[in-house]
N, C-alpha and C positions, 0 to 999 in steps of 0.2 A: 504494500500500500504506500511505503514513503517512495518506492520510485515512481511510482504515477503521478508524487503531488513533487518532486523534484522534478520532474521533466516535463509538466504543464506548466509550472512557475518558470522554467526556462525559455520554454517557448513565448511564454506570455512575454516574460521580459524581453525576450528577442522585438517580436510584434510591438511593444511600447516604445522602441527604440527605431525602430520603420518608421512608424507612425512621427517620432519627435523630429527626425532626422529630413524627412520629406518634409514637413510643418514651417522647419527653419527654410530649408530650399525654397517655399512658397515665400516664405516671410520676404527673402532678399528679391523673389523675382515680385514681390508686389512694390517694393521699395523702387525699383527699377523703373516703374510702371509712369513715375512722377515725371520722368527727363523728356523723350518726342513721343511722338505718335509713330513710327516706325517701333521705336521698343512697345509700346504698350497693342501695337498687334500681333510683333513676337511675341513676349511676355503671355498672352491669351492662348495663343498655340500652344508654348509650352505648356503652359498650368493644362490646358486638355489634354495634352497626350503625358502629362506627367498623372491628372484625376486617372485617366484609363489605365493605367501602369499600376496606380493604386491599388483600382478592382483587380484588376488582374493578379497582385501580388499579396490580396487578401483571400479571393477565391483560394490561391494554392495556399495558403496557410490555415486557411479550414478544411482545406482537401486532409493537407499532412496531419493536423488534430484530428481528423475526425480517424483517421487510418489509425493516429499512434491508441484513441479509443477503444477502436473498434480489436485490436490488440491486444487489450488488457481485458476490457468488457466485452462481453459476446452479447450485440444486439437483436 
C-alpha cells in the first residue's frame, strides 16, 4: 500500500511541476504581448498550440495513472 501512495504522490508532483513550469512560459509570452502587434499574433499562436500541447500532455498523464491503477487495483 505505501508504494501506490509513493508513486501517485510522485507522479502528482511531477504533473504540479508541468502545470507551474508551462504557467511561467504563458506568464513571459503574455508579458511579451504588450510590445507590437506582430508579437501579440505570434504570442496567440503560440499560447494555442502550447493550450493543445497541454491537452495532449495531460490526456497521457491520465493514460499513465490510470494504467499504473489499473496495476495495482483490478477494475
Amino acid at each position: 500500500m505505501e508504494k501506490i501512495f509513493s508513486v501517485l504522490d510522485k507522479k502528482i508532483n511531477h504533473f504540479i511541476w508541468v502545470l507551474v513550469g508551462n504557467g511561467i512560459v504563458i506568464l513571459m509570452l503574455g508579458i511579451l504581448i504588450v510590445w507590437t502587434d506582430f508579437m501579440l499574433r505570434l504570442i496567440i499562436g503560440l499560447v494555442a498550440i502550447m493550450v493543445a500541447y497541454m491537452f495532449f500532455y495531460g490526456a497521457y498523464k491520465v493514460r499513465q495513472f490510470r494504467k499504473l491503477l489499473d496495476k495495482f487495483i483490478k477494475f
